[in-house]
C-alpha positions in Angstrom: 0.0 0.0 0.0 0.9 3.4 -0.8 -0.1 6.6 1.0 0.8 9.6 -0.8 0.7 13.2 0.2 -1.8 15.5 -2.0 0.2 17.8 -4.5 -2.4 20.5 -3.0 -3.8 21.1 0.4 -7.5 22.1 -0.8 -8.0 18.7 -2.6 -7.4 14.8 -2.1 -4.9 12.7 -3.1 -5.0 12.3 -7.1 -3.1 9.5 -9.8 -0.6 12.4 -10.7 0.0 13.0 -6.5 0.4 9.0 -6.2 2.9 8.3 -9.2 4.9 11.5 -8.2 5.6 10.8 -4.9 5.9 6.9 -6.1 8.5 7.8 -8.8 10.2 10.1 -6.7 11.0 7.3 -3.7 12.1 4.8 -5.7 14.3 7.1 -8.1 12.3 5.9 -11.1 14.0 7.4 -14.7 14.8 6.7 -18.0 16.0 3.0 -17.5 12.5 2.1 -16.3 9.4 0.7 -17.6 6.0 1.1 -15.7 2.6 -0.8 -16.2 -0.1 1.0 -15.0 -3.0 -2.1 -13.7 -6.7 -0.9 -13.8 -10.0 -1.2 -13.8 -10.8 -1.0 -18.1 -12.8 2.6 -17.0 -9.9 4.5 -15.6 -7.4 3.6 -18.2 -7.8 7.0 -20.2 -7.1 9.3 -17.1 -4.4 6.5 -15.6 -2.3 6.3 -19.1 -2.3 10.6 -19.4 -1.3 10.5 -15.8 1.0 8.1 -16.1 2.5 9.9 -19.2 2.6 13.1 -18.1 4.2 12.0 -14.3 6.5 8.7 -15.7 6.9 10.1 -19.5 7.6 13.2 -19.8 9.0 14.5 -15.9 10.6 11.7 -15.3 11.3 9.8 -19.4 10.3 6.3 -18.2 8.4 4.0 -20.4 4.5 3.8 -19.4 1.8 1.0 -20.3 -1.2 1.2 -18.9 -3.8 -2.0 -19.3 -7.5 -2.3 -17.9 -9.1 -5.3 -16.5 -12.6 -6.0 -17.4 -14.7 -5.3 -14.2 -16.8 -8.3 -15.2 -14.1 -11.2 -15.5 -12.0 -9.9 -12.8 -11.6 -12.6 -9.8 -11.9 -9.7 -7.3 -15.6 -8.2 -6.5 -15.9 -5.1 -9.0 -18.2 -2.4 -8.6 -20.4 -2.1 -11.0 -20.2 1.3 -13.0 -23.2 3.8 -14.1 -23.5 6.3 -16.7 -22.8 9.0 -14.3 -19.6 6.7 -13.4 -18.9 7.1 -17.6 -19.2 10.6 -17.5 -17.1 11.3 -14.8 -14.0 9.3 -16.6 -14.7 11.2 -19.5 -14.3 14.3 -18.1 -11.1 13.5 -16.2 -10.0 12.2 -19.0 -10.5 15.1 -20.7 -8.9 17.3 -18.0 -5.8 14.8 -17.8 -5.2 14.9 -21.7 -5.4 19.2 -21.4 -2.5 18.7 -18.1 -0.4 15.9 -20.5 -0.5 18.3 -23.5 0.7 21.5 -21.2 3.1 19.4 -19.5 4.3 18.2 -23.0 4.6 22.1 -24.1 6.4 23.2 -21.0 9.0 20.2 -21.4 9.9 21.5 -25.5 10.2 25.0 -24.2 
């Protein structure tokens, strides 16, 4: 288990927060590979995460697979359409941060 500090004080822990501090204690760089396990829903926001964190800060390799909630051997939870549309905005919000961070880094 990991138990990372939040990259801001007015909002919970986030991916980005968790790989950072991750990457950062266990001098994770250019030599290394990642895979990024998840539920098959997060893996839009996990892989620009991942990317932006891994990739670009730190020039790792990054994969990032899903698991299908409905074949996995642990209890899933079962996701709504409100569940979609939340992924799909953070999605969205993650692959506006990857494409800044991406920007910033050719400057």
């Amino acid at each position: 288990m990991l138990i990372a500090p939040s990259g801001a004080p007015d909002r919970r822990v986030n991916t980005v927060d968790q790989l950072r501090y991750w990457a950062s204690g266990n001098g994770i760089g250019r030599e290394d590979r990642a895979l990024l396990l998840t539920t098959q829903i997060y893996v839009p926001y996990q892989q620009f995460g991942g990317l932006q964190v891994l990739g670009i800060e730190r020039g790792c390799g990054v994969y990032c697979c899903g698991v299908d909630a409905a074949s996995s051997y642990l209890p899933a939870a079962s996701f709504s359409g409100r569940s979609y549309l939340q992924e799909i905005r953070s999605a969205l919000r993650a692959a506006a941060q990857l494409l800044a961070a991406a920007r910033q880094a050719s400057d």
